[in-house]
SEKE-769038 format. One line per 2 residues: their letters; for each residue x, y, z of N, C-alpha, C. Coordinates in steps of 0.2 Angstrom, whole numbers, plus 5000, padded with zeros to 4 digits. Atoms other than C-alpha are relative to their C-alpha. Example, Ala and Ser with C-alpha at 12.3 -4.5 7.8 and 13.67 -1.06 7.14 Angstrom:
<sites>
as = 5004 4994 5000 5062 4978 5039 5004 5006 5000 ~ 4996 4994 4999 5068 4995 5036 4996 5005 5003 $
</sites>
This chain:
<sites>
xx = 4999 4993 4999 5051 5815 4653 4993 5003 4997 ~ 5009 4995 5001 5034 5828 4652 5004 5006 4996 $
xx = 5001 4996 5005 5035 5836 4636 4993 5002 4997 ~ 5008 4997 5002 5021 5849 4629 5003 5001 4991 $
xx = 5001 4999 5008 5020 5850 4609 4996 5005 4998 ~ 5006 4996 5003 5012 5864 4602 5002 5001 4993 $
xx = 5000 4999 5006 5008 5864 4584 4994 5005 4997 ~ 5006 4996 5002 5000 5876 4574 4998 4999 4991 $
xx = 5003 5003 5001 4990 5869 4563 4997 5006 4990 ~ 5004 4995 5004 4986 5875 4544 4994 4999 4998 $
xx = 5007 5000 5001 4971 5879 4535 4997 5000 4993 ~ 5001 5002 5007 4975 5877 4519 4997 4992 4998 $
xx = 5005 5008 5001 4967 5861 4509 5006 4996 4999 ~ 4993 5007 5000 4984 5851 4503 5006 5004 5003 $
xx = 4994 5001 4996 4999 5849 4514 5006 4997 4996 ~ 4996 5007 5003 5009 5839 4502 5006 4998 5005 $
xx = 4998 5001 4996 5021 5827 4512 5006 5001 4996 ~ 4994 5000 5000 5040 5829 4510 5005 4998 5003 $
xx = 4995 5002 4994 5057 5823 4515 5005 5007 5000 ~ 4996 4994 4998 5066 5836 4527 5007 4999 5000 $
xx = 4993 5000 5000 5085 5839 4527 5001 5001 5007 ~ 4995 4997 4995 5095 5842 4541 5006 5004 5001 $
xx = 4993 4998 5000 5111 5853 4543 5003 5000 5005 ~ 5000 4999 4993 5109 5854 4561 5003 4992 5003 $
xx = 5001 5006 4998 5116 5839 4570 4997 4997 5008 ~ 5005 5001 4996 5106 5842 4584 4993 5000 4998 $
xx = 5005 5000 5004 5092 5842 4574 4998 4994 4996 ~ 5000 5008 5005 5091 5822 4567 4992 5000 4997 $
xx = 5007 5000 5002 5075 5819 4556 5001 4993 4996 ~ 5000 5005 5007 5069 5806 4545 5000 5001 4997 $
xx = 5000 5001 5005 5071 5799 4529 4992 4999 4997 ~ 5007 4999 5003 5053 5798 4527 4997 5006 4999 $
xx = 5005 4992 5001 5041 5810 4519 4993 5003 5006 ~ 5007 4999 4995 5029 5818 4531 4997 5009 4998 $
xx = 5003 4994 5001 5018 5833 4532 5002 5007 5004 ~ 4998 4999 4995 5024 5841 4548 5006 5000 5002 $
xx = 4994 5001 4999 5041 5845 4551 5002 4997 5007 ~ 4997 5004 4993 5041 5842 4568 5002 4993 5002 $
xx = 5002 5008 4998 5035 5824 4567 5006 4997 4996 ~ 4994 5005 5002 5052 5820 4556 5003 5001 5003 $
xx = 4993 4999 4995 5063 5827 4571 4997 4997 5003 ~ 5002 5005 4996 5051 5817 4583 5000 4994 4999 $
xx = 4997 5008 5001 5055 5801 4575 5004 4998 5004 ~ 4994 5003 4999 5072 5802 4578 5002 5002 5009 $
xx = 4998 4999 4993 5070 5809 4596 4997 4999 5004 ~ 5004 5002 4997 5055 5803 4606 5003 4993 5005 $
xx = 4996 5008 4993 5061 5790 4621 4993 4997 5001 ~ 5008 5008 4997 5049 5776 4626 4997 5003 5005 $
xx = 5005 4997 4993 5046 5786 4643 4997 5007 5002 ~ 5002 4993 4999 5042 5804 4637 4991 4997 5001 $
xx = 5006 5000 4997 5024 5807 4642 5000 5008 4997 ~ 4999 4994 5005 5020 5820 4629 4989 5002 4999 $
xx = 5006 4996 5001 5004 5831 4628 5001 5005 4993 ~ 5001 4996 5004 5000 5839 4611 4994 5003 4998 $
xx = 5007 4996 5002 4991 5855 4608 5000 5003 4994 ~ 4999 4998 5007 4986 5857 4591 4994 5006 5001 $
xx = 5002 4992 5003 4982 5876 4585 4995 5002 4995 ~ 5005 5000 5004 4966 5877 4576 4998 5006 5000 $
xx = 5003 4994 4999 4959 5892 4566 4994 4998 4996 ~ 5008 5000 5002 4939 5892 4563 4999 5005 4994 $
xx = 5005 4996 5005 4931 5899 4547 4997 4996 4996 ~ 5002 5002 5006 4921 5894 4533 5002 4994 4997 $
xx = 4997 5002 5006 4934 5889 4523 5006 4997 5003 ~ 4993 5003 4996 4948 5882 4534 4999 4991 5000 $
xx = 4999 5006 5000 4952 5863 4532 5003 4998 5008 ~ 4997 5001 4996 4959 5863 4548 4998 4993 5004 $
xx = 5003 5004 4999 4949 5849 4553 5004 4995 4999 ~ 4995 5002 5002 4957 5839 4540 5006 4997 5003 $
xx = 4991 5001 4999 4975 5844 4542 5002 4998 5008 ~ 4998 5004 4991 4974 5839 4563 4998 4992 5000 $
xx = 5003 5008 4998 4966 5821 4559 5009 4995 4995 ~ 4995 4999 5002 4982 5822 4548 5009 5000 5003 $
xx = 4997 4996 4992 4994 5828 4561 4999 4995 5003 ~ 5000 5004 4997 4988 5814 4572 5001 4993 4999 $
xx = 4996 5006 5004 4991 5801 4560 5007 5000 5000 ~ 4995 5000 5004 5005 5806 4554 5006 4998 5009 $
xx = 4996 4999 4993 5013 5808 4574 5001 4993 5003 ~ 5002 5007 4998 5007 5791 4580 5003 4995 4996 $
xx = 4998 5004 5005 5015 5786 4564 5008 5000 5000 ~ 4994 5002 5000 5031 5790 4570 5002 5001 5006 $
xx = 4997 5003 4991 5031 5787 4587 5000 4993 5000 ~ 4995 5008 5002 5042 5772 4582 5001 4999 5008 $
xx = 5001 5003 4994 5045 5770 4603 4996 5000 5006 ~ 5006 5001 4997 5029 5769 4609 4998 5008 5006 $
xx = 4999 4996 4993 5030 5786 4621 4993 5001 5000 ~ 5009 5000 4996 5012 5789 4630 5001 5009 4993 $
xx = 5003 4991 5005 5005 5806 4617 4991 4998 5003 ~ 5008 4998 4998 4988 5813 4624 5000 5006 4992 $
xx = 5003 4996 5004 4980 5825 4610 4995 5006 5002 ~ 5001 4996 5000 4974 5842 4611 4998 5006 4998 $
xx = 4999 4998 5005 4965 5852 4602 4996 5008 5002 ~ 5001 4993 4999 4964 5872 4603 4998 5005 4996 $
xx = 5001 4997 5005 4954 5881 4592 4997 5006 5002 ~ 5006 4994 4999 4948 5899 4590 5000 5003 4992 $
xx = 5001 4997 5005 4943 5910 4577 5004 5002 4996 ~ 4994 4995 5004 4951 5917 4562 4999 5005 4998 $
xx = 5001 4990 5001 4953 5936 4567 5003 5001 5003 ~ 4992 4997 4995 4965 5946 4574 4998 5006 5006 $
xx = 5002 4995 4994 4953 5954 4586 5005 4997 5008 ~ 4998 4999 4994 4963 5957 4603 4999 4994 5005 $
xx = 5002 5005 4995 4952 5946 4613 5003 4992 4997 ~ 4998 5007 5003 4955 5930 4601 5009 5000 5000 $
xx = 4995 5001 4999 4973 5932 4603 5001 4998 5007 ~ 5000 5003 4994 4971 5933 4622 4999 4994 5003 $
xx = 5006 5006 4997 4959 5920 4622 5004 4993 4999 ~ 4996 5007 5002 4972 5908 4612 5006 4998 5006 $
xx = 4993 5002 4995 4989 5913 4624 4996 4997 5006 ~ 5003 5001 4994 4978 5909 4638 4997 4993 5001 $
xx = 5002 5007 4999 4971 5893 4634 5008 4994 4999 ~ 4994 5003 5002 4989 5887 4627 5002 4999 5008 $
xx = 4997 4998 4994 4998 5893 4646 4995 4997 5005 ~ 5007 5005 4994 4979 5883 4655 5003 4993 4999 $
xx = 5001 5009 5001 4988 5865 4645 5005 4998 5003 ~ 4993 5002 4997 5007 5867 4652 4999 5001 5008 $
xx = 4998 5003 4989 5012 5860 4668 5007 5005 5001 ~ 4993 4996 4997 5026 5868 4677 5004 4995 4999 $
xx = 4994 5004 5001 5044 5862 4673 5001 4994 4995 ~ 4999 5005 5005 5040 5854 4659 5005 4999 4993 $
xx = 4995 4999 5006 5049 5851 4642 4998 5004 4994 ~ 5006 4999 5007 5039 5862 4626 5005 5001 4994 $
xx = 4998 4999 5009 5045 5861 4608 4992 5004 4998 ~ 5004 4997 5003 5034 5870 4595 5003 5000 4993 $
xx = 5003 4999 5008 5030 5870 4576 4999 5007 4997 ~ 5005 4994 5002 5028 5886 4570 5000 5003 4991 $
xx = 5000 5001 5004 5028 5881 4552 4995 5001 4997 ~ 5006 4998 5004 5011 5884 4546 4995 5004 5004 $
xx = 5006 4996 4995 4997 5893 4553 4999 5007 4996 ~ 5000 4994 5001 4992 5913 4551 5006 5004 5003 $
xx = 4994 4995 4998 5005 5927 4554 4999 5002 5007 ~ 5002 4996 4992 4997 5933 4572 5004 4991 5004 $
xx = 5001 5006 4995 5001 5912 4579 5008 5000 5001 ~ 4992 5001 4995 5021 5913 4581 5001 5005 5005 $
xx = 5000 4996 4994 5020 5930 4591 4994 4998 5006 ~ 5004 5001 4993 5005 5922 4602 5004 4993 5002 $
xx = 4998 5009 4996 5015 5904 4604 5007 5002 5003 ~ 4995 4999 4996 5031 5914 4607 5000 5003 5009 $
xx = 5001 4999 4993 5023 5925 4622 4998 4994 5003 ~ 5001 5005 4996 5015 5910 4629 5006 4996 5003 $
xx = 4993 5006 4998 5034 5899 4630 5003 5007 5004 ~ 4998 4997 4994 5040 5916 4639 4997 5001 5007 $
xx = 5004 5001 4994 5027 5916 4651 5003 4992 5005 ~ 4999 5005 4996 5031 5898 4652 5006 5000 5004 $
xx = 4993 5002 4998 5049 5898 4654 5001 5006 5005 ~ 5000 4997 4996 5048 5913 4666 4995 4999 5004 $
xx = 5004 5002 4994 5034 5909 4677 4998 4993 5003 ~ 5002 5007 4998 5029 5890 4676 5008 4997 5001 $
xx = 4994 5004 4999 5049 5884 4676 5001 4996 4994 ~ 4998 5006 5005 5049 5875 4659 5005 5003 4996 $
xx = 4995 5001 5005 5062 5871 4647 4998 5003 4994 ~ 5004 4997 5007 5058 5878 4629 5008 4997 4997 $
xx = 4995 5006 5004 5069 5863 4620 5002 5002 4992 ~ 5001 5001 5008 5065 5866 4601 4995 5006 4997 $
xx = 5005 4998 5004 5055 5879 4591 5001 4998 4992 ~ 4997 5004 5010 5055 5870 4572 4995 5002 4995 $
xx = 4999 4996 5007 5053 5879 4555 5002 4995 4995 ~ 5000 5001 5006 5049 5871 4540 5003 5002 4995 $
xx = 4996 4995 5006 5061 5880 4526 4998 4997 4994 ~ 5001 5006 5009 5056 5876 4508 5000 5007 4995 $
xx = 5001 4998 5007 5056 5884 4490 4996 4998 5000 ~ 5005 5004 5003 5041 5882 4481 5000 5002 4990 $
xx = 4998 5001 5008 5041 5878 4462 4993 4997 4996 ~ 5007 5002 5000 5025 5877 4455 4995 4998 5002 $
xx = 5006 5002 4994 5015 5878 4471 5003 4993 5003 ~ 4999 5006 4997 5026 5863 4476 5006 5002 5005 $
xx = 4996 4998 4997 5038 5863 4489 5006 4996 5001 ~ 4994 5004 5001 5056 5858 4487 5007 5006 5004 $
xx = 4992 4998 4997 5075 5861 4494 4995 4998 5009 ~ 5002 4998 4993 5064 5859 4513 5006 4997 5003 $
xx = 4994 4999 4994 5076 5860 4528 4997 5000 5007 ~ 5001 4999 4993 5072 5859 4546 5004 5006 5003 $
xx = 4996 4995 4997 5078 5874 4556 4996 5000 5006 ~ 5000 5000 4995 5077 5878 4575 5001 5009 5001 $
xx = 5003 4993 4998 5068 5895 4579 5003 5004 5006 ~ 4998 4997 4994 5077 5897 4597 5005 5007 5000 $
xx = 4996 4995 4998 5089 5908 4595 4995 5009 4995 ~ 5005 4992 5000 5074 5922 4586 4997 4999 5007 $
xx = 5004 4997 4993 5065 5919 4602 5004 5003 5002 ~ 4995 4996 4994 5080 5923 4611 5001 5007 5000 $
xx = 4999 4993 4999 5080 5941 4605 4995 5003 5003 ~ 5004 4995 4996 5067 5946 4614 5002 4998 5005 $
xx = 4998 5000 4996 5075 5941 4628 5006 5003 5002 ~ 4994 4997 5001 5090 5950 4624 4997 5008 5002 $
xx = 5003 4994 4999 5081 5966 4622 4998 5001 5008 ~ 5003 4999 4993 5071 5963 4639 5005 5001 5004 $
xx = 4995 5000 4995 5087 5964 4648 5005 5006 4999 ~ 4993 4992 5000 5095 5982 4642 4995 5002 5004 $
xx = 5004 4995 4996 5089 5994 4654 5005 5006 5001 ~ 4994 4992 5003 5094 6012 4648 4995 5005 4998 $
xx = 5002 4996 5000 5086 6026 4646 5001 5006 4991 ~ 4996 4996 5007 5098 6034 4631 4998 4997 4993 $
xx = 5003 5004 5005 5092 6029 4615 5010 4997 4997 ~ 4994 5002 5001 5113 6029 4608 5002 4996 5003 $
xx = 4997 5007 4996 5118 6019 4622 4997 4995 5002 ~ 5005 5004 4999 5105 6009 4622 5003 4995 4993 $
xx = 4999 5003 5005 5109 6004 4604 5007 4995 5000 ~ 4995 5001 5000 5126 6002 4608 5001 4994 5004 $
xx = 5001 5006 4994 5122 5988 4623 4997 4995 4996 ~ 5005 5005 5003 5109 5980 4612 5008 4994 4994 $
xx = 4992 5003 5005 5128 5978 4599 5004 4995 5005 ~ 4996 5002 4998 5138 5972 4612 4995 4993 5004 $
xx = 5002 5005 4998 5125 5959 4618 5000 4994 4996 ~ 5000 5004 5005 5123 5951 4601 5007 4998 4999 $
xx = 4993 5006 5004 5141 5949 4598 5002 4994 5006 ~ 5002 5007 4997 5141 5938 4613 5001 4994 5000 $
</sites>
């Protein structure tokens, strides 16, 4: 199967590694510590014959480790593709600024790496606050105009206790995407009845 990975990538200096929980049972992860939550639920799900393209989410300045954290990231994946599945690596970097264009400049190179009718999962566990709203437009664009599937969005959960990260959880972000796809479907004019549809859609 033709799956796209997007990861987005932190910038901090230490990651420390972790073992993640599951409550989900569609959600299976290792019992190994990793840095990357995704890569604990890619263990347990990866086939021998996926053919997997990962673009990793780099943001430039100064002071960014990102360098690091993706040489990290690509160990850490390799290291748990326990069924040998084909992974290409890709690395998408832009600035770290929230001017306009660098937002455009990111969904736009993300939406140039996906095939049509593909599988995408996504990471949206680390990164800047601007990178879940650019990776979620990009997966609506995909799944409404290239044909792909949008499998997995996965969320890191953690407390932290003296800078250290403890209780962590894997969670599955799809059903936040899905409100934006909720709302894109009232069409109303009335503000009350508007609110009123948007109620009746959520209970659902």
């Amino acid at each position: 199967m033709k799956k796209v990975i997007i990861c987005s990538i932190p910038m901090k200096k230490d990651v420390d590694k972790t073992v993640y929980c599951s409550n989900d049972k569609a959600l299976p992860v290792t019992d190994r510590p990793v840095r990357y939550s995704i890569n604990a639920f890619l263990e347990k799900t990866l086939k021998s014959d996926d053919e997997v393209k990962v673009l990793m989410l780099a943001k430039k300045d100064e002071y960014s480790f990102s360098e690091q954290n993706m040489k990290f990231f690509v160990d850490e994946l390799n290291e748990s593709n326990v069924v040998g599945a084909r992974i290409e690596f890709k690395t998408i970097d832009t600035d770290f600024s929230q001017e306009r264009s660098v937002h455009e400049q990111l969904m736009s190179r993300i939406v140039d790496e996906i095939e049509p009718e593909t599988h995408i999962l996504a990471d949206i566990t680390y990164g800047s606050k601007d990178m879940p709203i650019v990776i979620f437009t990009a997966l609506s664009f995909a799944e409404k105009f290239l044909g792909c599937d949008i499998d997995n969005i996965i969320y890191g959960q953690a407390n932290f206790v003296d800078g250290k990260a403890v209780n962590t959880k894997i969670c599955d972000m799809i059903p936040l995407y899905a409100l934006s796809s909720v709302t894109n479907a009232i069409r109303c004019v009335e503000p009350e009845k508007a609110k009123q549809m948007l109620k009746t859609l959520l209970s659902i």
